[in-house]
PQR file of N, CA, C, O and H, with PARSE charges and radii, in Angstrom:
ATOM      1  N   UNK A   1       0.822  -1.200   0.000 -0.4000 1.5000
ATOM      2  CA  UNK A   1       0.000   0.000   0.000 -0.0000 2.0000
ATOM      3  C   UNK A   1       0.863   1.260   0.000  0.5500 1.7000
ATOM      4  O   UNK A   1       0.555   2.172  -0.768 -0.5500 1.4000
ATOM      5  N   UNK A   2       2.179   1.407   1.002 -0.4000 1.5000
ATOM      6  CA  UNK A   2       2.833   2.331   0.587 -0.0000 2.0000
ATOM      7  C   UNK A   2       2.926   2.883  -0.736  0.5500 1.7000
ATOM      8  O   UNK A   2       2.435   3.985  -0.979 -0.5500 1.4000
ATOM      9  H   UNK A   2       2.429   0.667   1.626  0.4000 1.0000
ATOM     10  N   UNK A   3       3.657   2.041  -1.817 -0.4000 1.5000
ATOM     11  CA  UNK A   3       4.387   2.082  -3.123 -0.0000 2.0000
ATOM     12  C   UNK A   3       3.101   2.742  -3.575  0.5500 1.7000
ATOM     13  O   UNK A   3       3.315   3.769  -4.219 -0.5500 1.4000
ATOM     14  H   UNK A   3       4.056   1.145  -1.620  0.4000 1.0000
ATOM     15  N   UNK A   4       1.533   2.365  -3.379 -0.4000 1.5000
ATOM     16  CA  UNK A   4       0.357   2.511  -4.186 -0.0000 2.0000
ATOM     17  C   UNK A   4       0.218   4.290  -3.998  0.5500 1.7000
ATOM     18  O   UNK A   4       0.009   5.040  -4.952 -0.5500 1.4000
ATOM     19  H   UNK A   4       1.359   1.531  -2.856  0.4000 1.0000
ATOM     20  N   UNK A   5       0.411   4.824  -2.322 -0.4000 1.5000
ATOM     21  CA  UNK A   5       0.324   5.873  -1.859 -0.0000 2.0000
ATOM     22  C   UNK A   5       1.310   6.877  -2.332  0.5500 1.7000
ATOM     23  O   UNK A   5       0.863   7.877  -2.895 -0.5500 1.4000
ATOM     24  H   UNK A   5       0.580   4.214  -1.547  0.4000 1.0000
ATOM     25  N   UNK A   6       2.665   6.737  -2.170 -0.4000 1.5000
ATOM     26  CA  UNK A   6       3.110   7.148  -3.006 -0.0000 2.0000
ATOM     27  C   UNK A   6       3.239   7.738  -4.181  0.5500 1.7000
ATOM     28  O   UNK A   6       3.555   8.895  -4.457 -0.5500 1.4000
ATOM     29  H   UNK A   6       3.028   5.925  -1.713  0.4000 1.0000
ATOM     30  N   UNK A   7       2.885   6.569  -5.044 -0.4000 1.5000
ATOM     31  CA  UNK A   7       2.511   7.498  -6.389 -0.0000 2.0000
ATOM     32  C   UNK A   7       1.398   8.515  -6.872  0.5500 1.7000
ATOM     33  O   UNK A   7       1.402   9.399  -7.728 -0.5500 1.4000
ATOM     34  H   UNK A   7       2.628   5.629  -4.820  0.4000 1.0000
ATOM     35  N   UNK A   8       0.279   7.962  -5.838 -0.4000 1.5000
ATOM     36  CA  UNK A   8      -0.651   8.789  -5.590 -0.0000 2.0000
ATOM     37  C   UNK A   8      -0.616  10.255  -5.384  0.5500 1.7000
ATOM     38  O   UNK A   8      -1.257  11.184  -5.876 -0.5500 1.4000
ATOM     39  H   UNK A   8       0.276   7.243  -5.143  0.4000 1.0000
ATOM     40  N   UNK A   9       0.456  10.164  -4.388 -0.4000 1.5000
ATOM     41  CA  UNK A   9       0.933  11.917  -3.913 -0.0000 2.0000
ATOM     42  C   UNK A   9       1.579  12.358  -5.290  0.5500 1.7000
ATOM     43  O   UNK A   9       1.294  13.499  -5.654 -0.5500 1.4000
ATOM     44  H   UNK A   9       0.976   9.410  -3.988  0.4000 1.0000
ATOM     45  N   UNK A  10       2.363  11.650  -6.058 -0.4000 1.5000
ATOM     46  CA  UNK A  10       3.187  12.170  -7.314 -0.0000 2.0000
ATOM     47  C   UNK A  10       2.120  13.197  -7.778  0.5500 1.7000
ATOM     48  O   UNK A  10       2.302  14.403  -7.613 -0.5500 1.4000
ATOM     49  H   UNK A  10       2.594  10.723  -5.762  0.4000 1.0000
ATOM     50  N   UNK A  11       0.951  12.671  -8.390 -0.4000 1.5000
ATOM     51  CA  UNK A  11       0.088  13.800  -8.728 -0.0000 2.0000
ATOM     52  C   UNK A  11      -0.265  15.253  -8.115  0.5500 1.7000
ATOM     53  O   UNK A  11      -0.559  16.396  -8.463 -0.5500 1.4000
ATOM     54  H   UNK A  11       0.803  11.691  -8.524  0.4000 1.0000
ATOM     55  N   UNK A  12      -0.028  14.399  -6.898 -0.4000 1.5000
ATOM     56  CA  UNK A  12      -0.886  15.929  -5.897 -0.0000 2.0000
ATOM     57  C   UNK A  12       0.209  16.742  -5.656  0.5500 1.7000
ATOM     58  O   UNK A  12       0.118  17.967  -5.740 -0.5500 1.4000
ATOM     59  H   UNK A  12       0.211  13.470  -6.616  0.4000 1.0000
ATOM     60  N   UNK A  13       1.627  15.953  -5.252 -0.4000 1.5000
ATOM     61  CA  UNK A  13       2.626  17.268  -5.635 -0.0000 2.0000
ATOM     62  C   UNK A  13       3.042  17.864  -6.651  0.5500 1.7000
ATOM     63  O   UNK A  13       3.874  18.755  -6.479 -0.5500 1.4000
ATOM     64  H   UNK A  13       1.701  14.958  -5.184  0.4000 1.0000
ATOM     65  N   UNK A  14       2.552  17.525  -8.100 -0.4000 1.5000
ATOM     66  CA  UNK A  14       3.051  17.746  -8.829 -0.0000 2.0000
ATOM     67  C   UNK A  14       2.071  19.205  -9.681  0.5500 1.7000
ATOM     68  O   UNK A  14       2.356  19.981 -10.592 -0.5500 1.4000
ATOM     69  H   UNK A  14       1.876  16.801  -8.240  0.4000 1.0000
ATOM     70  N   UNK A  15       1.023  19.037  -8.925 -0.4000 1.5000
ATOM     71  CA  UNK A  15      -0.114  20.058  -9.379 -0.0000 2.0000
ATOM     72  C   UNK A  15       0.332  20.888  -8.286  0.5500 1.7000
ATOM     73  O   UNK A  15      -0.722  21.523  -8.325 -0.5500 1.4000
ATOM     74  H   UNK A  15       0.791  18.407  -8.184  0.4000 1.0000
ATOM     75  N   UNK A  16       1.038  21.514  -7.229 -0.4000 1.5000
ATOM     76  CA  UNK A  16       1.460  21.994  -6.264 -0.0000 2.0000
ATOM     77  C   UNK A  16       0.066  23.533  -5.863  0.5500 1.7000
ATOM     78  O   UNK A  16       0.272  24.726  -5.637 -0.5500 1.4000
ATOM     79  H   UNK A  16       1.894  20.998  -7.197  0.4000 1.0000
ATOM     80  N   UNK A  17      -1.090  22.834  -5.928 -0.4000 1.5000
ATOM     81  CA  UNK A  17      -2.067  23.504  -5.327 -0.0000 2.0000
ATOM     82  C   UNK A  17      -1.780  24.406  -3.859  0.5500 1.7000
ATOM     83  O   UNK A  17      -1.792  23.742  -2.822 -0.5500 1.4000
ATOM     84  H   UNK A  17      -1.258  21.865  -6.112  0.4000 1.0000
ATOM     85  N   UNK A  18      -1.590  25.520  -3.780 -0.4000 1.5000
ATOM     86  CA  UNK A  18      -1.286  26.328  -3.297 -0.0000 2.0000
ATOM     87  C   UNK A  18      -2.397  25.848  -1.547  0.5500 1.7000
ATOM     88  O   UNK A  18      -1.869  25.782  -0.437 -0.5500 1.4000
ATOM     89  H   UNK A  18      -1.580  26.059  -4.622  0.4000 1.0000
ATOM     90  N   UNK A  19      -3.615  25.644  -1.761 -0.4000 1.5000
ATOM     91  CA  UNK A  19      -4.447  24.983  -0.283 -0.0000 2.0000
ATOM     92  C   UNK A  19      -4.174  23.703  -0.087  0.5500 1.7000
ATOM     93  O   UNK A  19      -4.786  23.004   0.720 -0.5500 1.4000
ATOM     94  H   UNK A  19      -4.045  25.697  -2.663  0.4000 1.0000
ATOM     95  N   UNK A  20      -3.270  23.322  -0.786 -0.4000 1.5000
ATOM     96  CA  UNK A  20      -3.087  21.464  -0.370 -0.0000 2.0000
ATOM     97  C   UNK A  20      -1.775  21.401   0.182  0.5500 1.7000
ATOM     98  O   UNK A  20      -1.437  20.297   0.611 -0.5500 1.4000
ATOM     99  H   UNK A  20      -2.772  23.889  -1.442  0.4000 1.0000
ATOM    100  N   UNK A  21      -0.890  22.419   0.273 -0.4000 1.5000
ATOM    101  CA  UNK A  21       0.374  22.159   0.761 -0.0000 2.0000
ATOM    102  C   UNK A  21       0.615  22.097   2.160  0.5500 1.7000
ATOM    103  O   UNK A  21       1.775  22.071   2.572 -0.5500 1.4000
ATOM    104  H   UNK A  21      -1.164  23.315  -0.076  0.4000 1.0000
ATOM    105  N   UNK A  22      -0.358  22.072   2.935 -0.4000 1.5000
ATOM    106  CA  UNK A  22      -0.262  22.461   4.441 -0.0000 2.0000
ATOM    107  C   UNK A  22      -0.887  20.840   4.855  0.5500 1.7000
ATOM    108  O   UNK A  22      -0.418  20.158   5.765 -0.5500 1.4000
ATOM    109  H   UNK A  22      -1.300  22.094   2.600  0.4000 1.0000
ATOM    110  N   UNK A  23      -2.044  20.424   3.959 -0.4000 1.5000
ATOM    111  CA  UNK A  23      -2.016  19.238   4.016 -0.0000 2.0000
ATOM    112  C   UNK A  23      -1.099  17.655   3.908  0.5500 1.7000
ATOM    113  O   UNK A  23      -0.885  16.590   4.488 -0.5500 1.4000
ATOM    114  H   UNK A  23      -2.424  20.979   3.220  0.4000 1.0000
ATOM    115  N   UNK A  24      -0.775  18.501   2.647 -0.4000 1.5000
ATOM    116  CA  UNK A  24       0.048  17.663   2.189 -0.0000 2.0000
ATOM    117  C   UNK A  24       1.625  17.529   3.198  0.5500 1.7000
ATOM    118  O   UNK A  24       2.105  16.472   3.606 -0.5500 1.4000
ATOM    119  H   UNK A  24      -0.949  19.366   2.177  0.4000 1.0000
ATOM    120  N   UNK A  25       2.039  18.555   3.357 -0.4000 1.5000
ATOM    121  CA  UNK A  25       3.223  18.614   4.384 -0.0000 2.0000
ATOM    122  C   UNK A  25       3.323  17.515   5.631  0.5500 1.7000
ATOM    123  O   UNK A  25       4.213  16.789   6.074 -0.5500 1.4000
ATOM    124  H   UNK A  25       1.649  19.414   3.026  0.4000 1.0000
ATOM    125  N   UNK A  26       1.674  17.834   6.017 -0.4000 1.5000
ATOM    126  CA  UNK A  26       1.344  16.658   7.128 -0.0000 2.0000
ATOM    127  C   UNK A  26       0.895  15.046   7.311  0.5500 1.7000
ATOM    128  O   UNK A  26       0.659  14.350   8.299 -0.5500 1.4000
ATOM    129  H   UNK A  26       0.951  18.424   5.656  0.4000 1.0000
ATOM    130  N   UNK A  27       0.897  14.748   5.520 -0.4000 1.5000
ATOM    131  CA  UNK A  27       1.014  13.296   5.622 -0.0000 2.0000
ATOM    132  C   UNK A  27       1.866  12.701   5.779  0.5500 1.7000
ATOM    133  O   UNK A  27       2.938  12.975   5.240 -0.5500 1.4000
ATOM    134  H   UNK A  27       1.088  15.313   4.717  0.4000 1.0000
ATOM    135  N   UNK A  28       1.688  11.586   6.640 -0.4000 1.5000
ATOM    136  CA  UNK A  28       2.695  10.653   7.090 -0.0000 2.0000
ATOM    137  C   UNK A  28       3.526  10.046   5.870  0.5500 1.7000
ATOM    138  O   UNK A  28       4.740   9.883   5.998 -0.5500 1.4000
ATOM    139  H   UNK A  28       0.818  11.364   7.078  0.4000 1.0000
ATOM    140  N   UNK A  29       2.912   9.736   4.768 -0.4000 1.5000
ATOM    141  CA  UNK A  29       3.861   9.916   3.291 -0.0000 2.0000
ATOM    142  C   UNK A  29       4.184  10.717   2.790  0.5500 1.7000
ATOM    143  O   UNK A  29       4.540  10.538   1.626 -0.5500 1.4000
ATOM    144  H   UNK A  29       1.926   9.869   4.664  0.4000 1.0000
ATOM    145  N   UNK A  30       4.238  11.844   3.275 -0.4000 1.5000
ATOM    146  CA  UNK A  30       5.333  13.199   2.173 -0.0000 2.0000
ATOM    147  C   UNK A  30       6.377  12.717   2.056  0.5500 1.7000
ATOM    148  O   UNK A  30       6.571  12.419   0.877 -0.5500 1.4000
ATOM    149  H   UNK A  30       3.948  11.989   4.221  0.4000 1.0000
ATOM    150  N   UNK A  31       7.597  12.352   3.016 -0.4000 1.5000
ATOM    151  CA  UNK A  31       9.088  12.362   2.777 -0.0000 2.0000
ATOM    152  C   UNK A  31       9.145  11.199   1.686  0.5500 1.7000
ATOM    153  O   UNK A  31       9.700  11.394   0.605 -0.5500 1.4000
ATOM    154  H   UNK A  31       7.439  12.595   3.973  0.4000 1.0000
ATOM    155  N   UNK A  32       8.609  10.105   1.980 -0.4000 1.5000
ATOM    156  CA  UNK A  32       8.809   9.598   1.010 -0.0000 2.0000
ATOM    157  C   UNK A  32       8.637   9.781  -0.595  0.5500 1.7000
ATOM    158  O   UNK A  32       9.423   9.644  -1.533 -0.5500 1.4000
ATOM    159  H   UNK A  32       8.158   9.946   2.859  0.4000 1.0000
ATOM    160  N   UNK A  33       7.185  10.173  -0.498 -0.4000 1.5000
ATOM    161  CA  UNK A  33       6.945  10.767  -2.268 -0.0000 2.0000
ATOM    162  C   UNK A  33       7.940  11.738  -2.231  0.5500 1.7000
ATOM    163  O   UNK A  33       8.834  11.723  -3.077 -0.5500 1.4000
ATOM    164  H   UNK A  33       6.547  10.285   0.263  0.4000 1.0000
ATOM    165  N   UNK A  34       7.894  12.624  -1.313 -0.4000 1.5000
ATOM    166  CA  UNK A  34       8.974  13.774  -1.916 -0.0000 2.0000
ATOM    167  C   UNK A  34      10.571  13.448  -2.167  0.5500 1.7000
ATOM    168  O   UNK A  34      11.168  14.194  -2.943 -0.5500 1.4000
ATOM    169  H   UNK A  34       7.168  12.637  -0.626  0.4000 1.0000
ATOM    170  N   UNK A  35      11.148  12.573  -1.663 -0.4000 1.5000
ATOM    171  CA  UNK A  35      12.097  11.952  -1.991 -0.0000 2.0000
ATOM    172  C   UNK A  35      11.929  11.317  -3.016  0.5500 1.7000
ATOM    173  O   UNK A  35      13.004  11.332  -3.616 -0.5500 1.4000
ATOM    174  H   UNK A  35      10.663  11.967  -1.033  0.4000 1.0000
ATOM    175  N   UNK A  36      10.996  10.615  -3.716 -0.4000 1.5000
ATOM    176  CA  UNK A  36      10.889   9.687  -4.653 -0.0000 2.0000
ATOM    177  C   UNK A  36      10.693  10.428  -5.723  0.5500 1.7000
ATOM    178  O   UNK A  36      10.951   9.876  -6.792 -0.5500 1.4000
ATOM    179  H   UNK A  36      10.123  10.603  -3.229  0.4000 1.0000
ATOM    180  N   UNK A  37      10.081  12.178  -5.775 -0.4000 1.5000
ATOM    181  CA  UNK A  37       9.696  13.044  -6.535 -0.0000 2.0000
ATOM    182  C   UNK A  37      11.421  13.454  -6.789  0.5500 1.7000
ATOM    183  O   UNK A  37      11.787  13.193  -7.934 -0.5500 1.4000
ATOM    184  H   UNK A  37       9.872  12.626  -4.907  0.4000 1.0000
ATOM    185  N   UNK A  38      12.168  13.868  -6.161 -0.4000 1.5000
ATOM    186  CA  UNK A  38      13.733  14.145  -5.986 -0.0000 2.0000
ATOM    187  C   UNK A  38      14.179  13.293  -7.240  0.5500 1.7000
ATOM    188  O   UNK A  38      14.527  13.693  -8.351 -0.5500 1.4000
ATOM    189  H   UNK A  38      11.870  14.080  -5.231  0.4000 1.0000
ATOM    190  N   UNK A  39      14.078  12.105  -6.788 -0.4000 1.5000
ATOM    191  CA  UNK A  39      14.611  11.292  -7.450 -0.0000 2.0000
ATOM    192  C   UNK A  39      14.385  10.730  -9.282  0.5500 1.7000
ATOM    193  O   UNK A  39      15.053  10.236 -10.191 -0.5500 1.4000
ATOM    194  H   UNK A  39      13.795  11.780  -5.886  0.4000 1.0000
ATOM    195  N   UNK A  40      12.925  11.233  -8.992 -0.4000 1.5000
ATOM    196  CA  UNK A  40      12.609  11.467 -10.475 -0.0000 2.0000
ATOM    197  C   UNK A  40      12.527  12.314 -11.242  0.5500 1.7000
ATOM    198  O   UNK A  40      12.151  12.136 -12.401 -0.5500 1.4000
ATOM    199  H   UNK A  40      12.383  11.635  -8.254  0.4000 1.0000
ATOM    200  N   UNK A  41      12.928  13.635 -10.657 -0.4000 1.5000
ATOM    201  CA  UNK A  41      13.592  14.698 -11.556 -0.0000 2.0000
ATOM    202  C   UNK A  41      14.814  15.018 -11.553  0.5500 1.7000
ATOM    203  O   UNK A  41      15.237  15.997 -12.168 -0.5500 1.4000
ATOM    204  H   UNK A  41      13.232  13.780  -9.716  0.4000 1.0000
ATOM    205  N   UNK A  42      15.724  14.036 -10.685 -0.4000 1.5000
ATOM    206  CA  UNK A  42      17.034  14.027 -11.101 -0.0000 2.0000
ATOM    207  C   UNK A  42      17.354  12.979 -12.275  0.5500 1.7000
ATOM    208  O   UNK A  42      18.413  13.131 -12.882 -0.5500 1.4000
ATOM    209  H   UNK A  42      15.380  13.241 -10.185  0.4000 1.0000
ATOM    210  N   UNK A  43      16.578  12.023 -12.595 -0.4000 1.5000
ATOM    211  CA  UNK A  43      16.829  11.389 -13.522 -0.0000 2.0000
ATOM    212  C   UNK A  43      16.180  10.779 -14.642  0.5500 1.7000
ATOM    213  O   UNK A  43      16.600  10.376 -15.727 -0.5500 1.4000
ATOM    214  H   UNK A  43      15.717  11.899 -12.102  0.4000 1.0000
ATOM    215  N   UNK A  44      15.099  10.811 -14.131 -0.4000 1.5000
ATOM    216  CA  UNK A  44      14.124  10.080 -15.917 -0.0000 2.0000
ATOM    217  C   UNK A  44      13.152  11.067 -15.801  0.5500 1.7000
ATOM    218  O   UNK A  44      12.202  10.874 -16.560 -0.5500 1.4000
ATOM    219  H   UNK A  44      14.757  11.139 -13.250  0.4000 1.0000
ATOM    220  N   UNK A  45      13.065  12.121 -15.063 -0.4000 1.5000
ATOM    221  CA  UNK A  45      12.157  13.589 -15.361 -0.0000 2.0000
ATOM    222  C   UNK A  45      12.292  14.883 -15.194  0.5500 1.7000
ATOM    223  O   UNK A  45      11.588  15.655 -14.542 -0.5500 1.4000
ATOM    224  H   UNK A  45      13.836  12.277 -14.446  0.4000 1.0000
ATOM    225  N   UNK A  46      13.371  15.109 -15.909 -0.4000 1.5000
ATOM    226  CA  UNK A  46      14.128  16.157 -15.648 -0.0000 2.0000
ATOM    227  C   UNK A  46      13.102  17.214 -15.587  0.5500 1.7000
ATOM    228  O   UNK A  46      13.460  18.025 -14.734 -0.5500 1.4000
ATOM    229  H   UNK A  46      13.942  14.482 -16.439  0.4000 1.0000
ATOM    230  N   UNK A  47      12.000  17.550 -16.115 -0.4000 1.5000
ATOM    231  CA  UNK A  47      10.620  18.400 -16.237 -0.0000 2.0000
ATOM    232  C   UNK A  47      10.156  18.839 -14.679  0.5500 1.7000
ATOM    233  O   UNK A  47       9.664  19.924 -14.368 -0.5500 1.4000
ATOM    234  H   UNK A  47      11.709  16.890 -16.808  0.4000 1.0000
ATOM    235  N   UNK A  48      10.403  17.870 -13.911 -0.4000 1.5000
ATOM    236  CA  UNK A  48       9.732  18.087 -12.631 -0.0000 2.0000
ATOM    237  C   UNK A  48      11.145  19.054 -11.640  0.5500 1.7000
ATOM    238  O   UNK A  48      11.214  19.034 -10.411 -0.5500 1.4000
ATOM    239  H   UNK A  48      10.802  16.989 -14.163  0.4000 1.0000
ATOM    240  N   UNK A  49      11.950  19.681 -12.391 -0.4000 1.5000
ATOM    241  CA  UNK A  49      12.697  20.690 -11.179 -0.0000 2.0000
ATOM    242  C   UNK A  49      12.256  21.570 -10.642  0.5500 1.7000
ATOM    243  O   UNK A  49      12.811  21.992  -9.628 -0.5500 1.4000
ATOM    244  H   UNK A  49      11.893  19.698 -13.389  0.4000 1.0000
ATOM    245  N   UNK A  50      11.362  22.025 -11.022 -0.4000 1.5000
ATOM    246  CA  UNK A  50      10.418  23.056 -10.639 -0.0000 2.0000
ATOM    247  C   UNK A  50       9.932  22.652  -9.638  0.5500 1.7000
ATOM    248  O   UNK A  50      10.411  23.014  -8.563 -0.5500 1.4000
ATOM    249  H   UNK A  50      10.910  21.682 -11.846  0.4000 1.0000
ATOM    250  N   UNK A  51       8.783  21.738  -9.687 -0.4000 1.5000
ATOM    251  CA  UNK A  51       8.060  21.085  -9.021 -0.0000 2.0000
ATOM    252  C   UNK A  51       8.742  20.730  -7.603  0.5500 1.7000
ATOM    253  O   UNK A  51       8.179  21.057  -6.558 -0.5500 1.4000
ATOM    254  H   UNK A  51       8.394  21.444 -10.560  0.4000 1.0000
ATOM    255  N   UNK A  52      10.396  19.818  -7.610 -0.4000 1.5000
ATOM    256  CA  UNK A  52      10.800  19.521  -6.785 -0.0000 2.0000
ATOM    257  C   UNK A  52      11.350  20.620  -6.216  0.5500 1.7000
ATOM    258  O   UNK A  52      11.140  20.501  -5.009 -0.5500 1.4000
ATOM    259  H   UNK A  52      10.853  19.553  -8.459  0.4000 1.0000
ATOM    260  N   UNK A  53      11.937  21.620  -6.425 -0.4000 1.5000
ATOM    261  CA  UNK A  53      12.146  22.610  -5.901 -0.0000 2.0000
ATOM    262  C   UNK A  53      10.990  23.623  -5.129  0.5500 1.7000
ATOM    263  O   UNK A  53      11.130  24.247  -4.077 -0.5500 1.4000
ATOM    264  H   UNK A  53      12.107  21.716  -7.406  0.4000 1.0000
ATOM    265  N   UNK A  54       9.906  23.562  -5.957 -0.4000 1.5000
ATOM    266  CA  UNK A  54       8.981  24.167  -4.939 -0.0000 2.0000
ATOM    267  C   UNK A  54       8.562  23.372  -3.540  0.5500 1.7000
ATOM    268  O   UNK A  54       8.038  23.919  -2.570 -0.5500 1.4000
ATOM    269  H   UNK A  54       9.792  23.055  -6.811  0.4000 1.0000
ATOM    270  N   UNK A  55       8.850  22.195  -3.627 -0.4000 1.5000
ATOM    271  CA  UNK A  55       8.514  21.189  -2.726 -0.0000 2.0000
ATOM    272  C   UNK A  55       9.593  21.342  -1.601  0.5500 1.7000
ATOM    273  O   UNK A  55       9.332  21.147  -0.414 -0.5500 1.4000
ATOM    274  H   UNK A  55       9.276  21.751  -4.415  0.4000 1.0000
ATOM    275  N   UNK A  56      10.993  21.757  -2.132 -0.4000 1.5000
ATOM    276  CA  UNK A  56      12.028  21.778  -0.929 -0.0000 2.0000
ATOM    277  C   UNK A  56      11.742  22.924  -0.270  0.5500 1.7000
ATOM    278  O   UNK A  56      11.834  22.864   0.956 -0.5500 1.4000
ATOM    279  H   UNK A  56      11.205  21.915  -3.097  0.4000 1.0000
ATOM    280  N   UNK A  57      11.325  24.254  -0.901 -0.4000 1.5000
ATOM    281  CA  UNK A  57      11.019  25.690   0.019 -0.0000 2.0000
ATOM    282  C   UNK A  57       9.969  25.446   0.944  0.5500 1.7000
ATOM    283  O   UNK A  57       9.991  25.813   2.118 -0.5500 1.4000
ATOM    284  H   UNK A  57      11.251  24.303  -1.897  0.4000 1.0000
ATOM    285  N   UNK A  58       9.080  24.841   0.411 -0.4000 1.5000
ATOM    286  CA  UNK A  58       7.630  24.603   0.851 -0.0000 2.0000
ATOM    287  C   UNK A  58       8.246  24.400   2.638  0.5500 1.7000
ATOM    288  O   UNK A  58       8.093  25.239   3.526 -0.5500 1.4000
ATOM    289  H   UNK A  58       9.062  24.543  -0.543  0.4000 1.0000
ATOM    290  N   UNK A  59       8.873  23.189   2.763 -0.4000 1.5000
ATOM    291  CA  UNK A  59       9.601  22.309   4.215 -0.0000 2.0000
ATOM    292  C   UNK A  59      10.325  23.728   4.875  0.5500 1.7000
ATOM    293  O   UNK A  59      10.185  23.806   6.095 -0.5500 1.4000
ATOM    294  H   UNK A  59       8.997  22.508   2.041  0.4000 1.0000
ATOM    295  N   UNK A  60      11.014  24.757   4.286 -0.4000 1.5000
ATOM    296  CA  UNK A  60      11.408  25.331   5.059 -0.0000 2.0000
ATOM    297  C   UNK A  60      10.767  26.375   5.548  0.5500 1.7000
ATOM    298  O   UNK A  60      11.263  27.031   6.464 -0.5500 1.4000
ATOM    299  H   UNK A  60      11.128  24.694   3.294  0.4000 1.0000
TER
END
């Protein structure tokens, strides 16, 4: 179910809805999608730097 959840979030971070980020921050699966989001725009999606970068400010 993880792996399923996961990819799930791919979408929702990837639309980076400005009222979902406070949510989203607080699921118990962020680090992981967001790591897994990291990981797929360092290498087979280079498209998503944006995305992952808005995702690293977001945490701070």
């Amino acid at each position: 179910a993880r792996i399923k959840d996961i990819w799930i979030m791919q979408s929702k971070l990837e639309k980076m809805h400005p009222k979902k980020v406070d949510d989203l921050l607080q699921n118990p699966r962020f680090r992981m999608a967001y790591d897994f989001l990291l990981l797929r725009s360092q290498s087979i999606n280079p498209e998503l730097e944006d995305v992952a970068k808005f995702w690293t400010k977001a945490q701070q």
